[in-house]
C-alpha positions as CSV (number, residue, x, y, z in Angstrom):
1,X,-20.7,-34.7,6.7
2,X,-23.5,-37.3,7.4
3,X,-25.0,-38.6,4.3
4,X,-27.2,-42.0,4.1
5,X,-25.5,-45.9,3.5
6,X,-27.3,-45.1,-0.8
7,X,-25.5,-42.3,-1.0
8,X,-22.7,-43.1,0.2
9,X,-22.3,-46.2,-2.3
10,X,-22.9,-44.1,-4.8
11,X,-20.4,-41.3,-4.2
12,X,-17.8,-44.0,-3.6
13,X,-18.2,-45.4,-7.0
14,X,-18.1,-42.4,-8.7
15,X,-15.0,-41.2,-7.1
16,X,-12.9,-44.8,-8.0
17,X,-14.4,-44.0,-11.5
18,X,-12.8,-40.6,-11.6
19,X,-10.0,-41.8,-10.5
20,X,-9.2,-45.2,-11.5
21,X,-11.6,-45.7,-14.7
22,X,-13.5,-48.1,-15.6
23,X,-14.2,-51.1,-13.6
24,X,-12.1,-54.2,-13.9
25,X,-11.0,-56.9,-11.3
26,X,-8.1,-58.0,-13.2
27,X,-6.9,-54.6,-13.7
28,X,-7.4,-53.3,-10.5
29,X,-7.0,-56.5,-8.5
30,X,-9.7,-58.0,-5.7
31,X,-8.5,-55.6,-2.7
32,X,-8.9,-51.9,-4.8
33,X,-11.8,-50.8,-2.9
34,X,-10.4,-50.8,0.3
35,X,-6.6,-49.8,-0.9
36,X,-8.2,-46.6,-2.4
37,X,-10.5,-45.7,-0.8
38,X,-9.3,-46.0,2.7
39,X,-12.2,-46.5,4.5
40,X,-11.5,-47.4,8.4
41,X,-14.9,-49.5,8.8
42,X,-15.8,-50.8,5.6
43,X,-16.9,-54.2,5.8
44,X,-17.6,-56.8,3.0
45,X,-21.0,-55.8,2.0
46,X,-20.5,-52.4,1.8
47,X,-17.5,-53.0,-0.5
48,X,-19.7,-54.7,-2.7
49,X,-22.0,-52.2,-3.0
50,X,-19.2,-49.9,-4.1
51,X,-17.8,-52.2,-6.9
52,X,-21.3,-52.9,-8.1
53,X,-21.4,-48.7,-7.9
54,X,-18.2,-48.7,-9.9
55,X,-19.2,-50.8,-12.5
56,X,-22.7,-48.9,-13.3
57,X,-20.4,-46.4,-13.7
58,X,-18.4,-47.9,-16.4
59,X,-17.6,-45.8,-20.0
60,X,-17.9,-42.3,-18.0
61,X,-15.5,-39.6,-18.4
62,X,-13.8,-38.5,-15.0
63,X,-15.3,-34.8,-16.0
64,X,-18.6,-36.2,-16.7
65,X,-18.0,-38.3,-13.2
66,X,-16.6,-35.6,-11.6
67,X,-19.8,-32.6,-12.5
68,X,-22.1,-36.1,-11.3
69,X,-20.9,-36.6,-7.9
70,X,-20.6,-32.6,-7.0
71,X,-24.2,-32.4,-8.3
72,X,-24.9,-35.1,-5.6
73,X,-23.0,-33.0,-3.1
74,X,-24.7,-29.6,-3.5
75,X,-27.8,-30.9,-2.5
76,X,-26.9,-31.6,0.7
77,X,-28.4,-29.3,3.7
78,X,-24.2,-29.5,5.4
79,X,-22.6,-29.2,1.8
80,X,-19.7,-26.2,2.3
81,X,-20.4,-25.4,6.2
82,X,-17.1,-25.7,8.1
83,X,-18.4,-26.3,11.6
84,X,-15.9,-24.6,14.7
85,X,-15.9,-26.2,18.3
86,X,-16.1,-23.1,20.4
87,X,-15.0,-22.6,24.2
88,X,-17.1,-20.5,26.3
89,X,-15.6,-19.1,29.2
C-alpha cells in the first residue's frame, strides 16, 4: 500500500502507541523506533517524525488508538484490495 511520507508518520505513531503506550525515552530507551517498528529504510529524520508522532499521541487508549489509525486506513483508494500477479500464456 502506497500512502504519503504525513501519513505514514502518523500511522507509525499511533501503532507504537497501541502497542507500547505512552511516550517515554527512558522507558522505552533511544533505539525503540527502529527495534519495533522494523522499518528496513528508516533514516534519522523520519524516526523523528515518528517519536514526535508518538508523543502527540500520549494519554490515548490503545482502543481509542487503535478505531484512529483504521479510520485513517479506510480512507484509502487501495485499503483491503489484495492485488494477484497473473501469468498469461
Amino acid at each position: 500500500m502506497q500512502v504519503d511520507e504525513n501519513l505514514f508518520v502518523t500511522l507509525c505513531g499511533l501503532i507504537l502507541q497501541s502497542d507500547c503506550g505512552d511516550y517515554g525515552a527512558d522507558r522505552l530507551g533511544s533505539n525503540y523506533v527502529k527495534q519495533l517498528l522494523k522499518l528496513p529504510n528508516l533514516n534519522e529524520q523520519l524516526e523523528k517524525r515518528i517519536k514526535i508522532k508518538h508523543e502527540d499521541c500520549r494519554c490515548r487508549q490503545p482502543a481509542l488508538v487503535e478505531y484512529q489509525l483504521l479510520d485513517k486506513v479506510k480512507q484509502l483508494s487501495t485499503y483491503g484490495q489484495i492485488k494477484f500477479h497473473i501469468k498469461v500464456s
